[in-house]
Residue, then its C-alpha position, 0 to 999 in steps of 0.5 A: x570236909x575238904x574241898x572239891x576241886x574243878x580242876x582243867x581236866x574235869x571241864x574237858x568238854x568245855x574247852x578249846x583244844x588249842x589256841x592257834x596263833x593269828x599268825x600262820x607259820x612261813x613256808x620255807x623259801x624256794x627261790x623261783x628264778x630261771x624264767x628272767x634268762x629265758x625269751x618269752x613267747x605268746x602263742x595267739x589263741x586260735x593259732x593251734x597249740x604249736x609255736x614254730x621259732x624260725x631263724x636263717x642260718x649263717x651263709x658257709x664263706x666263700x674260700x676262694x677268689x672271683x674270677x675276673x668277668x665270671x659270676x660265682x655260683x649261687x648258694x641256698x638259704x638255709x632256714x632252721x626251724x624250732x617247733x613246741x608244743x604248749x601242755x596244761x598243768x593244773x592242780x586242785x584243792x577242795x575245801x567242804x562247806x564246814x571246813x571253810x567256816x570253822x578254822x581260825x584262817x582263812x583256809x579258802x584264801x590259803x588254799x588259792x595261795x598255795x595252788x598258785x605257789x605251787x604252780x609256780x615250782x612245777x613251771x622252775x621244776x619243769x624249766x630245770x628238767x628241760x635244760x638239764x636234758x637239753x644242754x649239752x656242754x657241761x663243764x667241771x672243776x679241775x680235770x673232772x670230766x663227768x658227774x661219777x668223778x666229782x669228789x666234795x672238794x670238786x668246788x664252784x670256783x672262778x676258773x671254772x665259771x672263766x672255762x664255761x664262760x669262755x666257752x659261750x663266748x667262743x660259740x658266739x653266744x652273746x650277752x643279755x641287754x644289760x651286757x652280762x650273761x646270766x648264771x644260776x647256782x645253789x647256795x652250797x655253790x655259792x658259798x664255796x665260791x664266797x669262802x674258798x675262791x682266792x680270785x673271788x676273795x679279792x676282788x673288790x667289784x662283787x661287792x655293790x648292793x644286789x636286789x635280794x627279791x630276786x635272789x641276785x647274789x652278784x656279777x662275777x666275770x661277766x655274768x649276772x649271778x642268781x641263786x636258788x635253792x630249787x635248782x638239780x641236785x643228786x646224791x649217789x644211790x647203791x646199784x640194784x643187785x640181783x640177790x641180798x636185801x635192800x639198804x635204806x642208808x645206801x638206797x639199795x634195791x633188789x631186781x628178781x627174775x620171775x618165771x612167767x607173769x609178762x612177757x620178756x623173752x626168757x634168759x635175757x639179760x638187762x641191766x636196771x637202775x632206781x632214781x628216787x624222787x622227792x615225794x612233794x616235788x617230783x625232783x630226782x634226788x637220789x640216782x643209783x648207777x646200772x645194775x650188773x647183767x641180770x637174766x631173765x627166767x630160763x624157758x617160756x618167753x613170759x618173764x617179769x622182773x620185780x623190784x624191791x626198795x626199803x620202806x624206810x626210802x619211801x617216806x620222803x620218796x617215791x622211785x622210777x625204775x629203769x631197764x635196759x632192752x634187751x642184751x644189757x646193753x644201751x641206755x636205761x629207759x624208763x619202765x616205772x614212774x613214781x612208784x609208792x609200793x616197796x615192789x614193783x613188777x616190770x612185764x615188759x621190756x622198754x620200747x627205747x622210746x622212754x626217757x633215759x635214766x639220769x647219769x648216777x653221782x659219784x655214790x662214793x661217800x654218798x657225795x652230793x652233785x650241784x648244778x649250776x647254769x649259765x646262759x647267754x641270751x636266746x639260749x632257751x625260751x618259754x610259751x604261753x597260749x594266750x588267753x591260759x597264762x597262769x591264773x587261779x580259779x575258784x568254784x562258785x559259792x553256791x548250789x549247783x547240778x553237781x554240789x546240790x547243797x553247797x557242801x564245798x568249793x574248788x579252788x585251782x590253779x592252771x596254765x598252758x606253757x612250755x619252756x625249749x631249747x632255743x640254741x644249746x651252744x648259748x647255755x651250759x651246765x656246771x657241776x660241782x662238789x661243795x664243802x657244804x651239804x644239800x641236807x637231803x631227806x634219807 
């Protein structure tokens, strides 16, 4: 008689899944780093949650003599005021009981990381939204002169830096302590000045040790340069259309009038745009120009419109939806915010109050726009109420009114902040192409 094997399959029951490492897996990097060109502010507490910054404003020079024995008129003081108010962010994450006790790692000590990391990316997230809506001059390469124009081979290069540069400093935009103004760009950015700029290729200056902890790449003229992967960068969606179906390669979505269900005013016409954002960020990635004039229903006064994107978009994204007021005319505001559902339905025009949608990339070859800041010092500033500056919490291990049996504990992570503009002549924005992709999810 053969003999009877007790092979692994056969003790099923009695073994473990899996060894799972010591080591944790890294996460990747986003470098964090717009905060070391900002002035900081402390709001004390009991002071309310608004910080007024107050600053005299340059005297007009006289244009004419004095008149011998005749005093000159008196002029006024003129006093400009900048006011903020602090808003709390916070996240949470719950552990249970079991949970805590029985993985491999420490999942209470990861769970108080991560919510603290993840902070950390809604301030630079943050940070980065207010500078892009609050900095005016924007600069680009050759004879670019907006975002829909940009081609791949629009690249960083020093003219461009010396156009933006050149500009601060004829605003009276003046240098941080250390004499150099501060610039932040992408790694696609980077790397194009590194490999394509002939001035760049020739210098000899760039090339002293830099402080790689805080991702300082080099100083280039006149600047202190950063890089970070966590900075704005667009790809062009297809415009919505009124008939079809949606194109998950393009990002195309559809708008369909619908007769009742709201109350838009009936045979109006709107224009509407789609911007995706990464769904594990918040970031806006993919931004469609504005539709062509779409009509509301013909009678009744009661209209609504929906809007239609692919599944396929909505793995990595969610979308806001954008909508003129009405006669199609104007800027797009915003109507819906961070939708997970392939349809939407849109029941009412816009106030005109909302945020406006973002300028579309050049959607022609679907070509990726990078942005790139540059700023002298007081450009922008950052508050915190004293006393909630960012910091982590943890709910006690123990049975309380609201967890009678200690079945899980909270861990947290929160702060009242916010970052402004200070003066917008002392900062810019540049956008570029870049040889290199910025590899966006589809």
């Amino acid at each position: 008689m053969a003999d009877a094997p007790t092979n692994f399959a056969a003790l099923s029951g009695d073994y473990i899944s899996a060894y799972i490492t010591r080591e944790l897996l890294e996460r990747a990097d986003r470098q964090i780093v717009l905060s070391q060109a900002s002035k900081k502010y402390t709001l004390p507490q009991r002071m309310s949650k608004t910080l007024r910054v107050v600053r005299y404003n340059r005297l007009n020079l006289p244009t004419s003599t004095l008149t011998e024995g005749t005093p000159p008129d008196a002029v006024a003081l003129s006093v400009g005021t900048k006011e903020v108010t602090v808003e709390q962010w916070g996240i949470v994450v719950l552990l249970t009981d079991i949970a805590a006790i029985t993985t491999s790692h420490p999942a209470l000590a990861q769970a108080i990381e991560v919510t603290s990391l993840a902070m950390e990316e809604v301030l630079e997230r943050e940070r980065a939204n207010m500078l892009m809506a609050g900095l005016t001059q924007v600069y680009y390469p050759s004879a670019v002169t907006a975002r829909s124009g940009l081609a791949a081979t629009d690249k960083m290069t020093s003219t461009v830096i010396g156009k933006a540069l050149s500009a601060l400093q004829q605003l009276g935009a003046k240098p941080f302590e250390d004499g150099l103004f501060y610039g932040f760009m992408t790694p696609q950015q980077q790397n194009d000045v590194i490999l394509s700029d002939t001035m760049f290729q020739n210098a000899s200056n760039f090339s002293r040790v830099r402080k790689l902890e805080y991702a300082e790449i080099g100083e280039w003229i006149g600047a202190k340069w950063f890089r970070s992967n966590y900075l704005p960068t667009y790809k062009g969606a297809a415009v919505p259309i009124v008939a079809g179906a949606v194109d998950a390669t393009t990002f195309k979505g559809t708008i369909t009038a619908v007769d009742g269900g709201g109350t838009i005013g009936s045979a109006a016409n709107f224009k509407f745009g789609i911007v995706f954002k990464d769904k594990t960020t918040g970031i806006e990635r993919w931004v469609s120009g504005p539709s062509a004039n779409i009509a509301s229903a013909a009678t009744g006064d009661n209209e609504s419109f929906t809007v239609t994107v692919s599944a396929t978009n909505l793995t990595n994204y969610v979308y806001d939806v954008y909508m003129t007021a009405s006669g199609g005319a104007g800027s797009l505001f915003l109507v819906k915010s961070n939708q997970t559902a392939t349809t939407s339905t849109i029941t009412a025009v816009p106030a005109g109050t909302e945020a406006t949608m973002p300028v579309a990339p050049n959607p022609t070859g679907a070509v990726e726009t990078f942005n790139a800041f540059l700023f002298g010092r007081n450009c922008w500033g950052e508050v915190e109420l004293s006393g909630m500056s960012l910091q982590s919490y943890l709910t006690p291990d123990s049975a309380s009114y609201s967890n009678p049996l200690a079945q899980g504990r909270k861990a947290g992570a929160k702060i009242a902040w916010k970052s402004f503009i200070l003066d917008a002549n002392f900062g810019c924005r540049i956008e570029t192409g870049s040889t290199f992709s910025a590899n966006l999810p589809a």
